[in-house]
ZAZAMI-103671 format. One record per residue (C-alpha): residue in three letters; x, y, z. Coordinates in steps of 0.001 Angstrom, whole numbers, plus 500000, padded with zeros to 6 digits. Each point is the difference from the previous one (the first is absolute). Last residue first. Layout:
BEGIN
AlaXYZ;...
! end
This chain:
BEGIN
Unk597999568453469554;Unk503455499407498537;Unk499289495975497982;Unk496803500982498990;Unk500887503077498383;Unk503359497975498523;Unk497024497481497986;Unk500749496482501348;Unk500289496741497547;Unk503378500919499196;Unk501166498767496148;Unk502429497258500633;Unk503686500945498577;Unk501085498732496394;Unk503665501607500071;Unk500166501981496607;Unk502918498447498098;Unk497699498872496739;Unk498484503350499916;Unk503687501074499864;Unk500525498343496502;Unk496762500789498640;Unk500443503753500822;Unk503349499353497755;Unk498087498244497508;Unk497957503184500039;Unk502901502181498929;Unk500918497511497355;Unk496919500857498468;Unk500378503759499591;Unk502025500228497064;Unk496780498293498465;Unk498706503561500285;Unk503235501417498083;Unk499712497215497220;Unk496393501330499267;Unk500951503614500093;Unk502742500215496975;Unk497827498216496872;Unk497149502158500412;Unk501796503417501113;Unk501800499775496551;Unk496926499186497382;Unk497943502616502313;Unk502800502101498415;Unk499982498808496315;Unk496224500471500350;Unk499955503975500796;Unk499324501029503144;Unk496910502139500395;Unk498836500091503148;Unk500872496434501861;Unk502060501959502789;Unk502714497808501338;Unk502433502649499814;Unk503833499473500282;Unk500095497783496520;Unk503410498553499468;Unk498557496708500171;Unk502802498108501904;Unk500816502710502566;Unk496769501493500337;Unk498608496325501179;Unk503000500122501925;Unk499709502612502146;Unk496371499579500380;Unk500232496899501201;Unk502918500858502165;Unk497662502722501289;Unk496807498896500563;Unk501731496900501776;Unk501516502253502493;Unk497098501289500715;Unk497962497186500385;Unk503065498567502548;Unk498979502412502210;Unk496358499902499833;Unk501074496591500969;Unk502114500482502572;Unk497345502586501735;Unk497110497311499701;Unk501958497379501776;Unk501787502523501951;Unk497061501089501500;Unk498237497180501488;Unk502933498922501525;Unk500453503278501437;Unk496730499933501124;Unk500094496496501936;Unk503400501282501296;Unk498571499555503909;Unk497745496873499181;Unk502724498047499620;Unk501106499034496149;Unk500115497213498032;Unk496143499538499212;Unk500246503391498699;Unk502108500028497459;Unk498734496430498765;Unk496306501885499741;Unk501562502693498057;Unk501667497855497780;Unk496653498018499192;Unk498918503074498930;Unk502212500465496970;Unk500894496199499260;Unk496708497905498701;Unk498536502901498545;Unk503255500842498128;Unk500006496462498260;Unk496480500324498510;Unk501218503551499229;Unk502219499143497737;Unk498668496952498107;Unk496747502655499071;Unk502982502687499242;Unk501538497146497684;Unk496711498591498753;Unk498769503670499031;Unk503470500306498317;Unk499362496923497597;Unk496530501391499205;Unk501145503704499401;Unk502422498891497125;Unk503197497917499173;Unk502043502866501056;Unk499439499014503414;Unk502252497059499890;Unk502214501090502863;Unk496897500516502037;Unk500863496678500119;Unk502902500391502750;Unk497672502565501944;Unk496993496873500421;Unk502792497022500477;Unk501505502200502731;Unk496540500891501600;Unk498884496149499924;Unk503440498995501321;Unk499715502774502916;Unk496841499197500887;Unk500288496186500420;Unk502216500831502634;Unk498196502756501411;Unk497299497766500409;Unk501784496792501512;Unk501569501695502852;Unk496543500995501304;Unk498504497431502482;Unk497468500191502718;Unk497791497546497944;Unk496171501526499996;Unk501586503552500210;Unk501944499760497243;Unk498173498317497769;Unk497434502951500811;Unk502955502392498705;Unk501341498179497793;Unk496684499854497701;Unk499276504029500741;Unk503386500928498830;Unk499908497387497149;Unk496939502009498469;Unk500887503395500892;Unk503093500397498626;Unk499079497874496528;Unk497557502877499563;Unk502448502396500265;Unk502342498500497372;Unk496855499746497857;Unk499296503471500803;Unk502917501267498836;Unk499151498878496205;Unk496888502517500737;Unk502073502978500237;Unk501578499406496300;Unk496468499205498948;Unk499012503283501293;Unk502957502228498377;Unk499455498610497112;Unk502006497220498675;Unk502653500045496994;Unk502071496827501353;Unk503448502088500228;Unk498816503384500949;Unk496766499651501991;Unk500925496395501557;Unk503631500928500633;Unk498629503714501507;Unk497634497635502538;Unk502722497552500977;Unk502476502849501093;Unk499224500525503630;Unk498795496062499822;Unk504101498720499483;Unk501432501833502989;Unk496848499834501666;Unk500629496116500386;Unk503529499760500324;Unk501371502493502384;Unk496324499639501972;Unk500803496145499831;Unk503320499869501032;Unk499423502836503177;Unk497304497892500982;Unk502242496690500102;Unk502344501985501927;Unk497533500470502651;Unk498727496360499918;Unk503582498695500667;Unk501099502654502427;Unk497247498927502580;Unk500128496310500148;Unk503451500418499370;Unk500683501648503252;Unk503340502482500012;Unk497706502484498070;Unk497833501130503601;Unk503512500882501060;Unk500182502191497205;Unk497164502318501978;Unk498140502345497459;Unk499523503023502255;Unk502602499011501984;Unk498601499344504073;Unk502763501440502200;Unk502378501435496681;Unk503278500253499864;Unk501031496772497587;Unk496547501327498152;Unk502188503719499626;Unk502110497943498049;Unk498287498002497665;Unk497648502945499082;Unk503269502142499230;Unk500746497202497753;Unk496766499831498283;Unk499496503995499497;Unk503607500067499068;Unk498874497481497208;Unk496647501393498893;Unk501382503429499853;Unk502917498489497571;Unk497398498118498019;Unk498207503395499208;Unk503052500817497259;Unk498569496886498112;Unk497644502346498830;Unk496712497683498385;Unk497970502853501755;Unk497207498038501330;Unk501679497064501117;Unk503460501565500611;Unk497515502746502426;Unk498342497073501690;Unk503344498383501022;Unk502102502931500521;Unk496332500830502162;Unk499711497062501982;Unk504037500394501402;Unk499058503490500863;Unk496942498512502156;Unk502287497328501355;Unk502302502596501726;Unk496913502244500906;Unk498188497113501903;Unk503050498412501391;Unk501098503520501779;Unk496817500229501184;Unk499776496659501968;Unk497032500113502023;Unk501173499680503664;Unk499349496692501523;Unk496449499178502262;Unk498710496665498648;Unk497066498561501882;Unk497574500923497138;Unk496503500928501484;Unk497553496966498865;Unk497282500478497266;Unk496615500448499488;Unk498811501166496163;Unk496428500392499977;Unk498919503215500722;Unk503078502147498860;Unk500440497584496979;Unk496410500542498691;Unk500202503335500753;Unk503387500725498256;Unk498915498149496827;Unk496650501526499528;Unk501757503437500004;Unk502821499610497606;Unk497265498231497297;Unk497816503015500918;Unk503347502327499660;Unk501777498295497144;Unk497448499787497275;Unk499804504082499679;Unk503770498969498406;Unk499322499180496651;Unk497453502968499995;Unk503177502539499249;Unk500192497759496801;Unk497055501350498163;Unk496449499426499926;Unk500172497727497503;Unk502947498913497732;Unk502082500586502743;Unk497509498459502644;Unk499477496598497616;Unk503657499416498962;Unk501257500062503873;Unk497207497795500655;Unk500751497587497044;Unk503486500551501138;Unk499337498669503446;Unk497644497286499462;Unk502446497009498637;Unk502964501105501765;Unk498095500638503259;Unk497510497468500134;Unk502764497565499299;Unk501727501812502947;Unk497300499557502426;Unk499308496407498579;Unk503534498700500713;Unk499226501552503843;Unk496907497840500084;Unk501986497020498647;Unk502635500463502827;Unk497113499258502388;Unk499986496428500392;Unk503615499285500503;Unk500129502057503070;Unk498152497394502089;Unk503273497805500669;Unk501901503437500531;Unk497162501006502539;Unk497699503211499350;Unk499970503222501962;Unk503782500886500240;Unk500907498940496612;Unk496838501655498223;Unk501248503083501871;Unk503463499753498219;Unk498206499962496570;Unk497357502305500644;Unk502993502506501669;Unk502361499465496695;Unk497682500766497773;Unk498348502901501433;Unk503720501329501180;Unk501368500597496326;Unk496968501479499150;Unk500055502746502692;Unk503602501239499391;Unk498878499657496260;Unk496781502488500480;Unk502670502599501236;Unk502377499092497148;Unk497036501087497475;Unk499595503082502054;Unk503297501013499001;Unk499543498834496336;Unk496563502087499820;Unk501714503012501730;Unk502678500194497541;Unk497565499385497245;Unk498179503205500537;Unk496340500389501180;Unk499388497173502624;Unk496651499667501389;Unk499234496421499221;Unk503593499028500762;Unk499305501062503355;Unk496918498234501017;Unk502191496675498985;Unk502793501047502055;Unk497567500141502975;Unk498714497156499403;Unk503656498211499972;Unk500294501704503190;Unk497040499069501626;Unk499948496277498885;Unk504399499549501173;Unk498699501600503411;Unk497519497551500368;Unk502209497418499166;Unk503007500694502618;Unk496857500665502441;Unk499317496372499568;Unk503169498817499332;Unk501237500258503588;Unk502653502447501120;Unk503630498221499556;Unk499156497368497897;Unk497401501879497603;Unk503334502844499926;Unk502091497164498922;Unk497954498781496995;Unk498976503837499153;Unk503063500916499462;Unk501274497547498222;Unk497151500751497146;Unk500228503381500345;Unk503123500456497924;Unk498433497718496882;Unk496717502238500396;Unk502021503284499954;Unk502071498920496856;Unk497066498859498366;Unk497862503088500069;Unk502452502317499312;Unk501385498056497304;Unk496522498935498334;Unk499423504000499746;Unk503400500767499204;Unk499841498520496468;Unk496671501843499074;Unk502622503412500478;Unk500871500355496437;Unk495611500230499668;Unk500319502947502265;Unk497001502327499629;Unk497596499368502879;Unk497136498996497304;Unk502393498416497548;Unk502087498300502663;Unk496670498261501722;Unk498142499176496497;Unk503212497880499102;Unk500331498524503500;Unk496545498804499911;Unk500029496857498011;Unk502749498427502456;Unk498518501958503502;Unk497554497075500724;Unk502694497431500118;Unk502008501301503026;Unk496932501287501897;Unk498485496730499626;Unk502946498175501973;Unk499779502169503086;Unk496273499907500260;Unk499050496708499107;Unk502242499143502807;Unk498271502164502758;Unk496587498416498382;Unk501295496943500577;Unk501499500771503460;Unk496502501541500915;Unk497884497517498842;Unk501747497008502111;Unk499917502280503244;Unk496397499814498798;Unk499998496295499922;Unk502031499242502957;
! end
């Protein structure tokens, strides 16, 4: 267990590092390949081909084991990596940064659905504090080594770490990892995949684009998704799974809190810089007290978890604490040390919600749509993250009148402006939460299993 253990850490560590390493380098990137207009389509790529392989992945874990699911997420986010190392134009460097997504999207998704196979619900609790600490790690870490190679050896070295790291993870999971041969033998639905993946990328695209044009795709995307999943043997995202609240509750708590939460901490660092006259590293540090309040009530609920077999209460509590935390980041004008308390408040709550939903999702479901569960989770809340990113930014450009949130030389009068319009717009956010609240309070309290589903299909 302990070196399967290593290997879906390190797996994780992977896909949420490679997000947060690339911040400080994307600069250095566009100047070197010459396309700093085209800095935009780097996340996009990236994201959009995660977000789409998310589902994916799930179902195709179900259907062929997540074991060689995995492996094959490792090699080609590797391979990806290795690629954006050699690339010479910034065509090639976006393309081969949606390679390394269609591998990221699957690392997090297969340690996450594997750690559902291997370990019991009633167990479970225990280790969602490990997987907090692989993405503290990450946000905290990742642009300091992003920050370190640019200013160093240069940003082609970011991704030299991916290989060894790549490596260590596929051997310790090909050793280790025993698991049974799914039972499962429906078609993979193809039709679902591509339907769903156009409905992912109106979303992405209205995120990053702020075109409300995109929101057409997203919609015949959805609807054509709807149908063909009428069709479909085994729908790639199965709505019958949605007709249990024990699953649809935690699922559309997810999508809440990605709508709210990264809606408001996309923008949080600009605020900081612009309104509250930070640097650029104080305004990343404030983010680390929201981070910090992750991991700490992740790894509290988590044991609590396991030594009571009972969850309802946490995303409950959650919820409140979040709503309370965006609802005073209403105040933020009154200086860094109110807004630390808000994003402290903040992520106290989210800690007690994020991965608790995951667990919920799973404990609902058979063994069968253990992946799918899984991944629509994760893939409703990357989801509703995108959305969020752009209402928020929608209407913090609305009510400021400012369309960049550069900090580089604005005069006063403007700071002035963005100061007193993006406090109310992150409060805006509150309600949302007391919505999550609401449902958390209709999710059905079922007993966490005592039986991991390996040891219940040898």
């Amino acid at each position: 267990m302990g070196l399967v253990l290593a290997g879906l850490m390190l797996a994780m560590l992977l896909g949420a590092l490679d997000q947060t390493v690339m911040a400080p380098a994307l600069p250095a990137i566009a100047g070197s390949l010459g396309g700093l207009d085209r800095m935009p389509a780097v996340v996009t790529a990236y994201l959009v081909a995660a977000t789409i392989a998310m589902p994916v992945y799930g179902k195709l874990g179900d259907r062929y084991g997540r074991k060689p699911t995995m492996q094959a997420a490792v090699v080609i986010f590797v391979t990806g990596a290795v690629l954006c190392a050699l690339a010479t134009s910034m065509p090639q460097f976006i393309a081969f940064r949606a390679i390394q997504g269609l591998g990221g999207g699957g690392l997090v998704i297969g340690a996450q659905a594997i750690i559902g196979e291997i370990v019991s619900p009633r167990e479970r609790g225990r280790y969602l504090g490990l997987f907090g600490a692989a993405y503290i790690v990450a946000a905290v870490g990742g642009p300091l080594v992003g920050g370190f190679f640019v200013d160093g050896p240069g940003w082609r070295w970011i991704f030299a770490l991916y290989p060894p790291l790549g490596l260590l993870t596929l051997v310790l999971l090909s050793v280790a990892l025993k698991l049974p041969r799914p039972r499962t033998k429906a078609p993979l639905d193809v039709a679902g995949a591509v339907t769903l993946g156009v409905a992912v990328v109106g979303v992405v695209m209205v995120g990053e684009s702020g075109n409300p044009a995109y929101l057409a795709l997203a919609a015949l995307g959805g609807v054509a998704w709807l149908v063909s999943a009428r069709f479909a043997a085994d729908p790639i995202l199965p709505p019958r799974l949605f007709r249990d609240r024990a699953f649809a509750v935690p699922v559309l708590i997810s999508l809440i809190i990605g709508f709210a939460l990264f809606g408001t901490i996309t923008y949080l660092p600009a605020y900081a810089q612009i309104a509250l006259h930070t640097s650029a590293t104080q305004a990343g540090l404030l983010v680390t007290a929201l981070m910090g309040g992750v991991l700490l009530t992740a790894v509290v609920s988590g044991r609590l978890i396991t030594r009571t077999g009972t969850y309802k209460p946490y995303p409950i509590a959650g919820t409140a604490l979040a709503a309370a935390g965006l609802g005073l980041m209403g105040l933020a004008a009154a200086g860094p040390t109110v807004l630390v308390l808000a994003l402290l408040l903040t992520g106290l709550g989210v800690g007690l919600v994020m991965q608790v939903m995951v667990l919920a999702a799973q404990n609902a479901v058979e063994y069968a749509d253990l992946g799918t569960a899984t991944s629509s989770v994760t893939f409703l809340r990357q989801i509703g993250a995108s959305a969020g990113v752009a209402l928020v930014g929608a209407l913090i450009t609305l009510r400021s009148g400012i369309s960049s949130t550069s900090p580089a030389n604005l005069p006063e009068v403007v700071r002035g402006q963005f100061a007193a319009a993006v406090p109310p717009v992150f409060a805006a956010m509150a309600p949302l939460l007391l919505v999550a609240f609401l449902l958390a309070l209709a999710l059905p309290a079922r007993p966490l299993r005592t039986t991991a589903h390996v040891e219940e299909n040898r």
